[in-house]
C-alpha positions in Angstrom: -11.3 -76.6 88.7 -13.9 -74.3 87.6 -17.2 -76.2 85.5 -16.5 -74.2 82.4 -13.5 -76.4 82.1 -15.1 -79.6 82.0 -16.1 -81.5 78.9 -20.0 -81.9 79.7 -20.9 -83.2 76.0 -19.2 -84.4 72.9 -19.5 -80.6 71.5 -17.1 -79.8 73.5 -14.2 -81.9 73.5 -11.1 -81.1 71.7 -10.8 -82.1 68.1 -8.6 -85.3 67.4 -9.9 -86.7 71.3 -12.0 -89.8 71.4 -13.7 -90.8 74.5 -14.1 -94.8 74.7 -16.8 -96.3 76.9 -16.4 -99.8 77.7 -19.8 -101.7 79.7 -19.8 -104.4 82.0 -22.2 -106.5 79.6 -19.9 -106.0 76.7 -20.8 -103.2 75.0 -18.1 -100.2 73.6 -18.9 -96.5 72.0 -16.3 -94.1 70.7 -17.7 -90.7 71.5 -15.7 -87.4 69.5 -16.9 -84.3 68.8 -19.7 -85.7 65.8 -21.5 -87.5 68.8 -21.6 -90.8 70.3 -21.6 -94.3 68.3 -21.2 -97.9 68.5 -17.8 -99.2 68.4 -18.2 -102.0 66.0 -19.3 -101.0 62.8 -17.7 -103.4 59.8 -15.3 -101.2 58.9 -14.2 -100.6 62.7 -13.7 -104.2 63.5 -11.2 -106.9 61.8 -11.5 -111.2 61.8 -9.6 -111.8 64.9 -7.9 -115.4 65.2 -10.5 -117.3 64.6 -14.8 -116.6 63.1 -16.5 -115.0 65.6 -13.7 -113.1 66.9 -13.3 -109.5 66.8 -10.6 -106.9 67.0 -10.1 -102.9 66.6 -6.7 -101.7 66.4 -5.9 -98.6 68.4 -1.8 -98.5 68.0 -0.1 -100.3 64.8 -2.4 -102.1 62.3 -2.8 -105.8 61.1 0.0 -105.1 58.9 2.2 -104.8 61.3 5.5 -106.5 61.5 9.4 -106.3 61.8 9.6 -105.2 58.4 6.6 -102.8 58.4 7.3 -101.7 62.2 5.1 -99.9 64.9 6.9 -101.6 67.7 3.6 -102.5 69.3 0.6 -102.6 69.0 -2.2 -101.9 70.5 -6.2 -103.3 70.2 -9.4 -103.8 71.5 -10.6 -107.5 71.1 -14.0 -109.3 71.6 -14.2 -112.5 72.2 -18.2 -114.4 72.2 -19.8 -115.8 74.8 -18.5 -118.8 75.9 -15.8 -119.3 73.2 -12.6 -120.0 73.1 -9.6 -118.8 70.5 -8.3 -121.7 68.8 -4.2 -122.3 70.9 -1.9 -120.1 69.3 1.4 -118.9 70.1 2.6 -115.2 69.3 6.2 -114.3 67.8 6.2 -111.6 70.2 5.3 -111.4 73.8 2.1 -109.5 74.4 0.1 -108.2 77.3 -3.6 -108.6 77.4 -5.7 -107.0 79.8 -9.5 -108.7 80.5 -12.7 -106.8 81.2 -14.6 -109.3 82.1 -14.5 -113.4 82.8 -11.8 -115.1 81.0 -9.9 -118.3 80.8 -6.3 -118.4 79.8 -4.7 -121.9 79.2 -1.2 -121.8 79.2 1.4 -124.7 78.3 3.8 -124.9 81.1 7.3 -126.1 79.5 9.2 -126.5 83.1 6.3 -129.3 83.9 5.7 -130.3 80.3 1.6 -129.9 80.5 -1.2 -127.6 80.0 -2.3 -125.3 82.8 -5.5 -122.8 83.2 -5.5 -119.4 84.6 -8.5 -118.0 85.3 -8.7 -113.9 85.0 -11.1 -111.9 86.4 -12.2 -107.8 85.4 -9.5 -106.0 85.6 -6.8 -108.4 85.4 -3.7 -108.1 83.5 -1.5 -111.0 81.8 2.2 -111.2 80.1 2.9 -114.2 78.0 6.2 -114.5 76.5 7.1 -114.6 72.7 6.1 -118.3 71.4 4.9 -119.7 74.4 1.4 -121.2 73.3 -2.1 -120.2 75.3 -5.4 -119.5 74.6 -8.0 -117.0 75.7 -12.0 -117.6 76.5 -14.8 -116.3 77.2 -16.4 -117.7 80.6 -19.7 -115.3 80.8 -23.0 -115.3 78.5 -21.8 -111.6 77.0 -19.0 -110.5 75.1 -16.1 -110.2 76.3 -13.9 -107.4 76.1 -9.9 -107.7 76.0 -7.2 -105.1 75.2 -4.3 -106.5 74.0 -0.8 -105.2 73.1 1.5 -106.8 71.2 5.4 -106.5 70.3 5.7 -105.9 66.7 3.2 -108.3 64.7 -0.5 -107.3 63.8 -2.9 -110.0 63.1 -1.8 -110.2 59.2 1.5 -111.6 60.0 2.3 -115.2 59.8 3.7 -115.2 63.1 0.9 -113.2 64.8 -0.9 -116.6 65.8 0.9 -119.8 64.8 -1.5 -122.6 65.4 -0.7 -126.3 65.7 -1.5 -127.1 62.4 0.7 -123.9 61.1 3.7 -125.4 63.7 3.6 -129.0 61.6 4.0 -127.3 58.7 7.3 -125.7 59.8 8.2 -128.8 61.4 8.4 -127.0 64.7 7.8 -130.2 66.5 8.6 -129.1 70.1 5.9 -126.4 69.4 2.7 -128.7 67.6 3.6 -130.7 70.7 2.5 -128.0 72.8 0.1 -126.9 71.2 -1.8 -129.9 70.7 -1.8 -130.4 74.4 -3.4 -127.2 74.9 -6.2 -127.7 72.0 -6.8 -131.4 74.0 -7.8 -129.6 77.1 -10.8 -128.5 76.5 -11.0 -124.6 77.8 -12.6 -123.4 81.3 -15.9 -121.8 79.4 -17.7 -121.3 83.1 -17.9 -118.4 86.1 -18.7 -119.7 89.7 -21.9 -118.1 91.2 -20.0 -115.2 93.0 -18.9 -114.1 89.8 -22.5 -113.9 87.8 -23.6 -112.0 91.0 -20.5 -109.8 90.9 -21.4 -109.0 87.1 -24.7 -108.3 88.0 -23.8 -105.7 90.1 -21.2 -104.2 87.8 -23.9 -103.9 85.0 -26.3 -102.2 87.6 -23.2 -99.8 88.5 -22.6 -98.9 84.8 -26.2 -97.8 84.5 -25.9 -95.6 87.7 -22.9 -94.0 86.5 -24.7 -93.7 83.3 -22.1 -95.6 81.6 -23.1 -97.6 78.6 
């Protein structure tokens, strides 16, 4: 490949392209040919779950659902240090991808109890439709997640039914599980191996002059 056909600055790349930088201490730009800025701006992120919480669509909106279909969708979320979502189940499975360190409690039906997984960068997780879980945030900076999700944005009243949403529609079975999960309180903590590990991935970022 000859150097005239590489990209070297924003100038340059194709119009419509977006270039998405995500660093190892949380941070996120959107670079496109009017330069480089912050991804995070009001209008770029929505409420996400719960306050403090954070999403950006990139496939399908918050609007979506079976009557208003994408048939996924697709987002970036950011969760705050050491937080936790409040346990939710989807109407949809989903797929959520961690870029950093995470917790994901899980209610296990086959043993009838609440279980923790704990993900590490670069890890990958599918939960099924309805089965209630809960993602944290187990480091001292944001955390990013992408998440996709089969055919519900965050509008929908089955995007993220909570216990107290379950009682309501007298989903017994479901508060049950649910309140098991909110009882356990979530894995908000990274071993020492993984704080040297991010360490090091923050000093790589800046030597491949990522942000």
């Amino acid at each position: 490949m000859d150097d005239d056909d590489v990209v070297k600055d924003e100038a340059e790349l194709p119009t419509g392209v977006e270039v998405y930088r995500f660093g190892a201490a949380g941070d996120r730009t959107v670079t496109d040919r009017a330069g480089t800025r912050p991804l995070g701006a009001d209008e770029d992120l929505l409420r996400f779950i719960d306050d403090g919480q954070l999403a950006h669509y990139f496939v399908g909106d918050a609007r979506t659902s079976p009557e208003r279909p994408s048939n996924a969708t697709y987002k970036l979320g950011v969760v705050a240090p050491h937080s936790a979502f409040t346990p939710h189940a989807h109407g949809g499975e989903h797929f959520v991808l961690s870029l950093g360190h995470a917790s994901c409690g899980l209610f296990d039906e086959r043993r009838d109890t609440a279980v923790d997984l704990r993900l590490t960068p670069g890890t990958m997780v599918r939960i099924p439709a309805m089965m209630p879980h809960s993602f944290g945030n187990r480091a001292t900076t944001p955390l990013l997640i992408l998440a996709a999700n089969t055919g519900f944005g965050i509008d929908h009243e089955d995007y993220a039914i909570t216990a107290a949403e379950a009682d309501r529609r007298g989903a017994v079975e479901l508060t049950k599980a649910l309140l098991a999960l909110e009882e356990r309180a979530p894995d908000l903590t990274t071993t020492w191996r993984e704080r040297v590990a991010s360490r090091l991935r923050r000093l790589a970022s800046r030597v491949d002059g990522s942000p």
